[in-house]
PLY file of the C-alpha trace (Angstrom):
ply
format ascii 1.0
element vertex 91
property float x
property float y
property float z
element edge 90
property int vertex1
property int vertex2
end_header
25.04 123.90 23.04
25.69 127.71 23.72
24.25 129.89 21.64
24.50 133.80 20.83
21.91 136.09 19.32
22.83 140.02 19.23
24.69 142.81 17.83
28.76 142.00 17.04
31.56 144.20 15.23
33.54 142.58 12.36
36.91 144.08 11.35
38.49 143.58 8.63
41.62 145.90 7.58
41.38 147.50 10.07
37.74 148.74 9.10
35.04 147.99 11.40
31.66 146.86 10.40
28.19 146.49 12.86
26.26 142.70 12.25
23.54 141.02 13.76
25.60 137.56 14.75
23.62 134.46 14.89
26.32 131.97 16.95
26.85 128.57 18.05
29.21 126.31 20.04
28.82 122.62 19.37
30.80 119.53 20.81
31.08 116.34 18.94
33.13 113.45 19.91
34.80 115.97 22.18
36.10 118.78 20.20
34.35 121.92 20.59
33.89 124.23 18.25
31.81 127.79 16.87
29.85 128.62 14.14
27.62 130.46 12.88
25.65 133.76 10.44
26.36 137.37 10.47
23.89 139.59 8.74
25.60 142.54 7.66
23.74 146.20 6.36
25.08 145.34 2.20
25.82 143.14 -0.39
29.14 144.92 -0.44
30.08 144.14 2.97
29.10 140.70 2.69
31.61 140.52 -0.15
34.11 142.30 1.95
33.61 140.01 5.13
33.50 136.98 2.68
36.63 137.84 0.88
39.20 138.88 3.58
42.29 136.98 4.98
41.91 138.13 8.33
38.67 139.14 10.23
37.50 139.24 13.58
34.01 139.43 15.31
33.53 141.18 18.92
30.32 140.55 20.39
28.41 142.93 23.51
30.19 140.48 25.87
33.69 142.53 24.96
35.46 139.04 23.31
36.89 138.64 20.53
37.31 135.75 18.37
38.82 135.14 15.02
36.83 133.49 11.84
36.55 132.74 8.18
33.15 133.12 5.65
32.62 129.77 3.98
29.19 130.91 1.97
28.17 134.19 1.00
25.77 134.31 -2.02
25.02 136.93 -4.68
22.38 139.22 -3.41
22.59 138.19 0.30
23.17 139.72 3.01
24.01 136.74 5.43
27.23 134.80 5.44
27.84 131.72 7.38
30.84 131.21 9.06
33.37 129.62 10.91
35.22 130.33 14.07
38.66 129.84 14.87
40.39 129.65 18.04
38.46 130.33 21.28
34.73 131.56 20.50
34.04 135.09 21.68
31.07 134.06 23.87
29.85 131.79 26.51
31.83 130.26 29.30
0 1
1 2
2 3
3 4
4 5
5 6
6 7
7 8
8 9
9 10
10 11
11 12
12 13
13 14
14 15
15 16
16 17
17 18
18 19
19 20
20 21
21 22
22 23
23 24
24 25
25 26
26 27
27 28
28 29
29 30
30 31
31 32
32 33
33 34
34 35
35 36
36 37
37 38
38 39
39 40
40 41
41 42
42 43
43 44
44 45
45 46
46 47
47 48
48 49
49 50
50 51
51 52
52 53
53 54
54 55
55 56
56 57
57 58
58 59
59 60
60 61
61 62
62 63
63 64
64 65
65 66
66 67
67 68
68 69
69 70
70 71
71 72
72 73
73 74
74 75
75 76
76 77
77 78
78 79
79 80
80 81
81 82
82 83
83 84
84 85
85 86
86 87
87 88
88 89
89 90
């Protein structure tokens, strides 16, 4: 499994946003794929980040990688998600 720990930037309408990104890739029965929790500054952004068609997260290793929130709770501050597409770390 690779992981990532660090800071990332999510965008969303064109509106970018600093996180602390808590990433994963996993492989099972041969299909990889990345996951993971973003800790955002707000409540609001959560909701934002949760609630957008389109968003991206960039980490310090200049990739990019698309993803939807699937959980975001009242009051938090985390959201877990799920990558799309080629993850925006590792090898």
């Amino acid at each position: 499994m690779t992981t990532y720990t660090g800071p990332a930037t999510v965008t969303v309408d064109d509106a970018e946003h600093e996180v602390t990104a808590q990433l994963a890739i996993t492989v099972s029965g041969g299909l990889q794929e990345w996951h993971g929790t973003l800790e955002v500054e707000t409540e609001a952004t959560a909701w934002l980040i949760y609630q957008a068609d389109t968003a991206t997260v960039r980490t310090d290793q200049d990739r990019e990688g698309a993803f939807i929130a699937v959980r975001c709770s009242a009051g938090d501050t985390v959201l877990d998600i799920q990558g799309s597409g080629p993850a925006p770390f590792g090898s």
